[in-house]
C-alpha distance (Angstrom), angle and dihedral (degrees) to the residues before:
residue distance angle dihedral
X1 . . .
X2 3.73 . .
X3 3.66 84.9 .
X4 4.04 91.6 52.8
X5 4.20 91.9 47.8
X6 4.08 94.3 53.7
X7 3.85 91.1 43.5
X8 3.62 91.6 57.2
X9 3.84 99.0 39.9
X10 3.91 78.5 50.6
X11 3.86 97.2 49.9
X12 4.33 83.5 46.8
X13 3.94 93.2 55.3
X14 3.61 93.7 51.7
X15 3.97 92.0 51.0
X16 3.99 91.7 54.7
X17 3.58 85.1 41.7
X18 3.94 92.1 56.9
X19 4.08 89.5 36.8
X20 3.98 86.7 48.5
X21 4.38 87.8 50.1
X22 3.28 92.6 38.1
X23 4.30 92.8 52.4
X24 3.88 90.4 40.1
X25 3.96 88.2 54.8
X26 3.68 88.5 47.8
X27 3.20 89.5 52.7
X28 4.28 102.7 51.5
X29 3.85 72.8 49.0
X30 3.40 102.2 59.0
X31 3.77 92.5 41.3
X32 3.90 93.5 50.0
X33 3.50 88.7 48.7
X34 3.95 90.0 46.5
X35 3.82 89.3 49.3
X36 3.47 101.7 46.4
X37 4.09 86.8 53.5
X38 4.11 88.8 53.0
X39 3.96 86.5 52.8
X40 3.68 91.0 53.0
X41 3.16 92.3 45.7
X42 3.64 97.6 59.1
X43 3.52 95.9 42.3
X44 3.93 86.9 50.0
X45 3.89 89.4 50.7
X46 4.14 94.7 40.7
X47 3.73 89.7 47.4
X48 3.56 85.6 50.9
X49 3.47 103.4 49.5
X50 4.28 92.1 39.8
X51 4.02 79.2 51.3
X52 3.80 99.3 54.4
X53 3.90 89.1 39.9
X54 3.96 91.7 54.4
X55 4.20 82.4 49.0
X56 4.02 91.2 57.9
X57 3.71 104.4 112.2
X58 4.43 109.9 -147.1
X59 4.13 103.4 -148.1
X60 3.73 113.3 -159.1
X61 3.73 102.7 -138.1
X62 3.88 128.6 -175.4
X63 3.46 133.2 163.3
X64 3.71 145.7 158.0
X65 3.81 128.1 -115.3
X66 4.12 122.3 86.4
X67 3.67 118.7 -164.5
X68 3.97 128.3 41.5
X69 3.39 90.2 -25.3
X70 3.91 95.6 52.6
X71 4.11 89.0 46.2
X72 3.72 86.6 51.2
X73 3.85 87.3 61.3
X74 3.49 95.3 48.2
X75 3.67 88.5 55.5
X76 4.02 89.8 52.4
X77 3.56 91.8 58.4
X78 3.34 94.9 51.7
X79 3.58 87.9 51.4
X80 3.56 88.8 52.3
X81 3.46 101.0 48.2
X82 4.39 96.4 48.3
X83 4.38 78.5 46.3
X84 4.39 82.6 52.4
X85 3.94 106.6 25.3
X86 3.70 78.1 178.5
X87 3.26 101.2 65.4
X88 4.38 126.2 63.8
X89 3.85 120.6 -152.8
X90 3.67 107.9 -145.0
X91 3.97 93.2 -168.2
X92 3.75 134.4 -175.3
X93 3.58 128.7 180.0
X94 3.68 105.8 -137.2
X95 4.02 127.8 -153.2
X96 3.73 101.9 -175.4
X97 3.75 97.3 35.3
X98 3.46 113.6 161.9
X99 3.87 89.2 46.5
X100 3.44 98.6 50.0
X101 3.82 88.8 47.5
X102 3.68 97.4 52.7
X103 3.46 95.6 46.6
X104 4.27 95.3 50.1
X105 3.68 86.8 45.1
X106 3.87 90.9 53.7
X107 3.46 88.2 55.3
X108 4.20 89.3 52.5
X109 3.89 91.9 -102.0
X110 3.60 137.6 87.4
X111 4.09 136.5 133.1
X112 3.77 115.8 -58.5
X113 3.90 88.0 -125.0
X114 3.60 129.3 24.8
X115 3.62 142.7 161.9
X116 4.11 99.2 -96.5
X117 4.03 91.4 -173.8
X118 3.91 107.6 168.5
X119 3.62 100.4 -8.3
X120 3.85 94.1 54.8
X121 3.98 85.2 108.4
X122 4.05 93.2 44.8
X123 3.71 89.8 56.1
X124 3.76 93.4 36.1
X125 4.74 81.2 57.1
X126 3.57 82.4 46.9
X127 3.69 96.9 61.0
X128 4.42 85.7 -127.2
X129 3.90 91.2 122.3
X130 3.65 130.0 69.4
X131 3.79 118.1 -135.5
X132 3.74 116.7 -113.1
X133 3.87 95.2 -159.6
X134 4.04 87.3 104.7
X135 4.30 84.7 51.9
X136 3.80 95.0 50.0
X137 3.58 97.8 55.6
X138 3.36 96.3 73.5
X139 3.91 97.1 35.7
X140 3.29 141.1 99.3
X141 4.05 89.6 -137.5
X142 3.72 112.3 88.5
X143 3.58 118.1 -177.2
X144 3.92 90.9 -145.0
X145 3.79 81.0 81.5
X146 3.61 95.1 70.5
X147 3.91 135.2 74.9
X148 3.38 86.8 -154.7
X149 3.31 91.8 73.3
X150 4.12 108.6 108.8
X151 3.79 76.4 65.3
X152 3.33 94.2 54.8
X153 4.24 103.5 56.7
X154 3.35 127.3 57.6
X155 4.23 109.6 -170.4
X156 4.00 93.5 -22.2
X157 3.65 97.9 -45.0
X158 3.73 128.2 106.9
X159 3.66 119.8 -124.9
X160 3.74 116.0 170.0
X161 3.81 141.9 13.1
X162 3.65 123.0 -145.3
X163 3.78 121.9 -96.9
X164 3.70 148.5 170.8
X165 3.99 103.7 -15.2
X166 4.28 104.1 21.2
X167 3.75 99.2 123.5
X168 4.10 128.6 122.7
X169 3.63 103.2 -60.7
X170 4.16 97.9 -164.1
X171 3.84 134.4 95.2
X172 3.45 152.2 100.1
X173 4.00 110.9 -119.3
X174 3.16 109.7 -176.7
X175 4.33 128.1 -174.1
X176 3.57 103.6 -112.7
X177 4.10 93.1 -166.6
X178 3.83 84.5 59.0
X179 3.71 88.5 51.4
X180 3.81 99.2 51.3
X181 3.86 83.6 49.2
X182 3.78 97.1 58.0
X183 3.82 87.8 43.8
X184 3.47 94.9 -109.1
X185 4.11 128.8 139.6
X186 4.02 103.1 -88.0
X187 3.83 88.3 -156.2
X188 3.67 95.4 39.2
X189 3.82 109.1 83.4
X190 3.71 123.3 -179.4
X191 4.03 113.1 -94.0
X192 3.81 103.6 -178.4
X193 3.86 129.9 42.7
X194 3.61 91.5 -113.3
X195 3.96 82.7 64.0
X196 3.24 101.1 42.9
X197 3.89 92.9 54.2
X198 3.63 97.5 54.7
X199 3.92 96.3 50.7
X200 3.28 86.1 43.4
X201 3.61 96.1 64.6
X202 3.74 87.5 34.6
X203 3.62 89.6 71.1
X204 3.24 108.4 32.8
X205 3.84 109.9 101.2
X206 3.77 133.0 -160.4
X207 3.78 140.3 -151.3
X208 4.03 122.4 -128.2
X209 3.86 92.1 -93.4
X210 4.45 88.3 41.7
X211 3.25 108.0 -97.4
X212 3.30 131.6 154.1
X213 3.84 110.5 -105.6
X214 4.30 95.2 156.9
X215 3.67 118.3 7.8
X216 3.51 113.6 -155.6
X217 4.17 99.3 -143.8
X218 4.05 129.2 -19.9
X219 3.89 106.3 -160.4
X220 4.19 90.9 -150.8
X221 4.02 93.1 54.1
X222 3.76 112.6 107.0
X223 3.55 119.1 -31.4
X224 3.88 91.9 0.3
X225 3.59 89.3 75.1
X226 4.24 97.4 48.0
X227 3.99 97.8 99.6
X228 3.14 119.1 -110.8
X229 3.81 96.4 26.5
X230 4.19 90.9 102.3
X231 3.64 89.5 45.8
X232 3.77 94.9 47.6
X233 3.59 88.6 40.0
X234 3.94 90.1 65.3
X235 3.92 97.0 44.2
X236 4.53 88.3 -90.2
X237 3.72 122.1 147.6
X238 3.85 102.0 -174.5
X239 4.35 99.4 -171.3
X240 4.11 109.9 44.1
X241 4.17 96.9 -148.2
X242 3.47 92.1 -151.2
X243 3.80 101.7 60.8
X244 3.80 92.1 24.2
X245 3.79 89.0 -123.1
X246 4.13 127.1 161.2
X247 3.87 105.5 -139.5
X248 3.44 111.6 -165.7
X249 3.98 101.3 137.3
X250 3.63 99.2 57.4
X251 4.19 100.9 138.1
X252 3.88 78.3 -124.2
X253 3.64 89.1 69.0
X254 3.60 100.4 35.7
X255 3.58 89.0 53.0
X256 3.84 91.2 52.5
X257 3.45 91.3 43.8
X258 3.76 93.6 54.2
X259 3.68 93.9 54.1
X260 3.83 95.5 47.5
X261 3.99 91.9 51.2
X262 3.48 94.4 54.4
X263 3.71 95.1 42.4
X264 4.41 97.2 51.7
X265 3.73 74.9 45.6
X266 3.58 95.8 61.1
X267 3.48 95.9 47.4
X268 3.88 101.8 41.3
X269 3.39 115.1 -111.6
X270 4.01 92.8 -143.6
X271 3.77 88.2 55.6
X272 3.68 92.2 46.9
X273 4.05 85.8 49.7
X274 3.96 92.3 53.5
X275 3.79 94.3 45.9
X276 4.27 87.5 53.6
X277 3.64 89.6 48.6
X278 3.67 82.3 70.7
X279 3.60 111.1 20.7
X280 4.07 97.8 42.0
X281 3.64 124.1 -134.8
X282 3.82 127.8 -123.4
X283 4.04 85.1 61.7
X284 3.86 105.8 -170.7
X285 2.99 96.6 62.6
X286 3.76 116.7 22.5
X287 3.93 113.2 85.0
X288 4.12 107.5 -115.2
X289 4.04 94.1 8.1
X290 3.50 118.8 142.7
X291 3.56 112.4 -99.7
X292 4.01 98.0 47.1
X293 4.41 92.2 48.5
X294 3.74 81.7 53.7
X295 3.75 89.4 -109.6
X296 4.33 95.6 128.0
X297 3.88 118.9 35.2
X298 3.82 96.8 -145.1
X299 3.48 152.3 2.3
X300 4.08 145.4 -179.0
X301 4.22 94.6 -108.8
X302 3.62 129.7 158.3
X303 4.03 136.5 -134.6
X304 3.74 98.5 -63.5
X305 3.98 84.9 69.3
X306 3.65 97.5 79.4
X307 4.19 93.4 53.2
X308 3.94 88.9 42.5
X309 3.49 98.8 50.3
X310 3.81 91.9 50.8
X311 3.33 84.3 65.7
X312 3.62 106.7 37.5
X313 3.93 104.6 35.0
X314 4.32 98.6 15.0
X315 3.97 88.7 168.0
X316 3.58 88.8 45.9
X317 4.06 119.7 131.6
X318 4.19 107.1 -153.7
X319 3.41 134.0 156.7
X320 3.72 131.4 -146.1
X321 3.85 126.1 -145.5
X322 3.83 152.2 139.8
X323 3.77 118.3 -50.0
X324 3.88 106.3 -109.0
X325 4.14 114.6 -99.0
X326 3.72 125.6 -164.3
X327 4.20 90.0 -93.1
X328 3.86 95.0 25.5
X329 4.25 97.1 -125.6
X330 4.06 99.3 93.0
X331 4.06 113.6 103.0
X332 3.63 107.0 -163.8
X333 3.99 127.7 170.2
X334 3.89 124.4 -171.5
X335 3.26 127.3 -167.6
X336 3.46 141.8 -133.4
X337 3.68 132.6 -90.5
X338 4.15 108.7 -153.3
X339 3.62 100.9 115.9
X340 3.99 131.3 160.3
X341 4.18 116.7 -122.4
X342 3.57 135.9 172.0
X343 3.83 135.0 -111.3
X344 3.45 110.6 -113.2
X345 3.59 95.1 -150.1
X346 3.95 88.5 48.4
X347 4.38 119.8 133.4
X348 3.70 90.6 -153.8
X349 4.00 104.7 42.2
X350 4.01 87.2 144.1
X351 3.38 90.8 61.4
X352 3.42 96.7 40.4
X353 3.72 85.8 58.3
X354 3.72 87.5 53.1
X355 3.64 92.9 59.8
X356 3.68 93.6 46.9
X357 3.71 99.3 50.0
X358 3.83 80.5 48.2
X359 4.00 100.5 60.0
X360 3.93 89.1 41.5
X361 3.88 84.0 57.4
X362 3.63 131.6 20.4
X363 3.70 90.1 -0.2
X364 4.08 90.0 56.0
X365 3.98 91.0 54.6
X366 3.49 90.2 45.3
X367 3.94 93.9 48.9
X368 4.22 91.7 47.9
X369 4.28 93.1 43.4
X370 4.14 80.4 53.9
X371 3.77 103.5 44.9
X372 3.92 109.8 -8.9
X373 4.32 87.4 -108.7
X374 3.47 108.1 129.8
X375 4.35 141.9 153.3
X376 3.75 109.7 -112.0
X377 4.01 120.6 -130.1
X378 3.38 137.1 145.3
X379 3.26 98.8 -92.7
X380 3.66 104.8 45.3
X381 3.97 84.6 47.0
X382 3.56 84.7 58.3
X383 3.56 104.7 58.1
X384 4.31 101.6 19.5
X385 3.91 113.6 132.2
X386 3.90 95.0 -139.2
X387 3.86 99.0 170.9
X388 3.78 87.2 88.7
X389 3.89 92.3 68.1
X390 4.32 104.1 49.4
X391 3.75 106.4 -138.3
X392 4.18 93.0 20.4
X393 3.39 90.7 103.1
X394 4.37 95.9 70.6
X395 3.87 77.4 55.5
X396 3.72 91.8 69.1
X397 3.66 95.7 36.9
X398 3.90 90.6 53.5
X399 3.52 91.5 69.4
X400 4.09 96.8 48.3
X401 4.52 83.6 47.0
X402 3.60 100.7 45.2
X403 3.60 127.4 106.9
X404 3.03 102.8 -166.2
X405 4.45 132.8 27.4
X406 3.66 142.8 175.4
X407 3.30 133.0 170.4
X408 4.00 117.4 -130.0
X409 3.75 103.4 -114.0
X410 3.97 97.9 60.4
X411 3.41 96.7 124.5
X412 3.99 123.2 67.2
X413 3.95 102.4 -142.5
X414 4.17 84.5 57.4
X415 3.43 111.3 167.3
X416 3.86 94.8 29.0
X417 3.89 85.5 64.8
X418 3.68 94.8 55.5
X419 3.38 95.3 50.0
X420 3.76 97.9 52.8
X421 3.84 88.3 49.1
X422 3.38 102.3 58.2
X423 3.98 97.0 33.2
X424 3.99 79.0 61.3
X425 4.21 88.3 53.7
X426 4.02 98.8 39.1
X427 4.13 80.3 47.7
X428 4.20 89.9 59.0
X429 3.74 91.1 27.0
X430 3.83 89.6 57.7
X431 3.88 98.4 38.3
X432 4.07 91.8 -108.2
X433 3.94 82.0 119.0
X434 3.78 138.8 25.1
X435 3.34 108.2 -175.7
X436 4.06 115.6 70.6
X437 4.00 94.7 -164.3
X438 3.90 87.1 49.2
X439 3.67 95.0 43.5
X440 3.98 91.9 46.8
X441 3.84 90.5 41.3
X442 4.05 96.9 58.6
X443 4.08 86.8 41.7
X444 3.88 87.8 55.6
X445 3.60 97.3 41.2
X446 4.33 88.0 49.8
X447 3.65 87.7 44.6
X448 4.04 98.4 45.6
X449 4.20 82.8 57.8
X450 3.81 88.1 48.8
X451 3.22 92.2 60.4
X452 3.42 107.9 33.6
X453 4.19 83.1 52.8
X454 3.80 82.5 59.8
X455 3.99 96.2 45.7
X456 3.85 90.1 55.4
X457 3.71 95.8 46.4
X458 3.57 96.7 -110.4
């Protein structure tokens, strides 16, 4: 019996022995198992993350403007980039531009986007830009909706979009304040150039030793100076895109040119140089310059003036009106020429496009809330809140009156043009020439073999 009692005690210990073996071996089992699922798992998720990484698309972005308008940018692309987390801006706000982007795409690099401005068409002849025909198909962006357009197509092909700064870049704003205190009508502006010269000289003021202390209009300051704008201004086209002709010595121009000679003249142009070593040019929008300290009495300025001068001269009283003309009835408007294009030797030209289609959307809203810049088309005209910006509104309305409008980068050797043009003036201004046909003449002839150097590829 005794026998009987251990065997089956005996018989019981071995069964929780085999129960306990077979639990622990479940158990290194179930761990394995749970390990080897952890290990995939990280994999998996470091895969993952090394995958989306490698996706992350690096745009090369420069553009131009400094200032409110430049922080307004930097704000779009960080709008752009929380809109596409896939996508990184690598942005640079670029003084010198055009040089900078010559000379990196010389070397076979450059920015995937930049601002192109008047050489869009140069680059475009030089095969450096990539078409965005294939882009605009599919987009709600079509370049019919911009005046700018003859800046925009070089031989069928569209090149650029308008960005940032592309708004009407003519008229005369003049300081009404300034006005009352020289006795002059405050809501009387001068139409013709006969008119404009004599207030002019009405209000500008000199010191004992004559110097300028207030200078009563400067026809180089701000837009005045951005070739073509006088010619534009006074119904001019100086390059005729379907013969590829330079026209310079139109009677038009040598009309204009006539008048503006003797006016600088008139007023000294050394003496006008001292006073904007102090008082700065480009008024609107640079703190201290001339026009917005109440220093200058008018000036040829675009859209952008209306946002700077909040800012600058808030309990400021200006007016906004036609440039003056020879007979004071044309209304002209040109247009501006910053304008977004892509590399043509860029890896990421889809996302390029992305940011593109962004800043002449969302990113052009975003850019006029921050600093009252914007690109004009048709639809943005159509919908733009311009009560924030006192005197924006004529802008608009300019465009809707005129009879006549260009935008500034029409011609494809762009800066090379505006160069000549004004080499030919400061040559008559400063007595280096007499003759303003002659002077014009040799300035189109140099720039016709400019550009027909660029035409051939040479």
């Amino acid at each position: 019996m005794f026998v009987l009692i251990i065997d089956a005690w005996t018989k019981k210990l071995q069964v929780k022995e085999e129960e306990l073996m077979k639990k622990r071996k479940l158990s290194q089992r179930n761990f394995l198992w749970f390990f080897a699922v952890v290990t995939i798992g990280v994999i998996v998720v470091a895969y993952a993350l090394t995958a989306s990484a490698a996706k992350k698309v690096e745009l090369v972005f420069w553009w131009h403007h400094g200032g409110d308008i430049g922080k307004a940018v930097e704000a779009a692309n960080a709008a752009f980039e929380k809109k596409y987390p896939d996508i990184k801006i690598k942005g640079l706000q670029v003084s010198d531009l055009g040089t900078k982007v010559a000379t990196a795409l010389a070397g076979g690099a450059g920015p995937d986007v930049w601002d192109a401005d008047m050489v869009t068409m140069a680059h475009a002849a030089r095969g450096a830009l990539r078409p965005l025909d294939e882009f605009l198909k599919g987009s709600a962006i079509k370049v019919d909706d911009y005046p700018q357009k003859p800046a925009l197509v070089w031989k069928g092909k569209v090149y650029a979009i308008p960005a940032i700064e592309s708004g009407m870049e003519n008229a005369l704003v003049w300081n009404k304040k300034l006005f009352r205190d020289a006795g002059l009508d405050p809501e009387q502006p001068p139409k013709t150039w006969a008119q404009l010269e004599k207030v002019a000289m009405k209000l500008t003021k000199l010191d004992a030793a004559g110097n300028i202390q207030q200078l009563g209009f400067n026809t180089r300051d701000s837009s005045g100076m951005m070739f073509p704008n006088w010619l534009t201004a006074n119904g001019i086209t100086f390059y005729d895109q379907a013969s590829q002709k330079i026209k310079f010595t139109q009677p038009e121009a040598i009309e204009l040119v006539e008048w503006m000679v003797n006016f600088e003249k008139k007023l000294d142009p050394a003496k006008v140089g001292a006073f904007h070593k102090t008082y700065p040019t480009w008024g609107s929008v640079t703190p201290g310059g001339a026009f917005a300290t109440g220093r200058e009495a008018m000036m040829i300025d675009g859209s952008w003036a209306p946002g700077g001068l909040a800012k600058l001269a808030p309990d400021g009283d200006f007016g906004y009106t036609w440039v003056p003309t020879k007979d004071g009835t044309l209304k002209t408007q040109q247009m501006g020429a910053h304008q977004l294009a892509i590399n043509a030797q860029s890896k990421s030209p889809e996302a390029a496009w992305k940011l593109i289609e962004f800043f002449a959307t969302e990113g052009n809203e975003m850019i006029y809330e921050w600093s009252g810049s914007f690109a004009y088309s048709k639809p943005f005209a159509a919908k733009v809140d311009t009560s924030k910006w006192k005197g924006l509104q004529w802008y608009f309305d300019s465009v809707a009156q005129a009879s006549f409008i260009m935008p500034r980068g029409y011609c494809p050797l762009g800066f090379d043009a505006w160069n000549k043009w004004w080499a030919a003036v400061d040559d008559l201004v400063y007595g280096r020439a007499t003759s303003v046909k002659d002077a014009l003449a040799r300035a189109e002839k140099e720039t016709q073999e400019l550009l027909d150097r660029m035409l051939a590829g040479r």
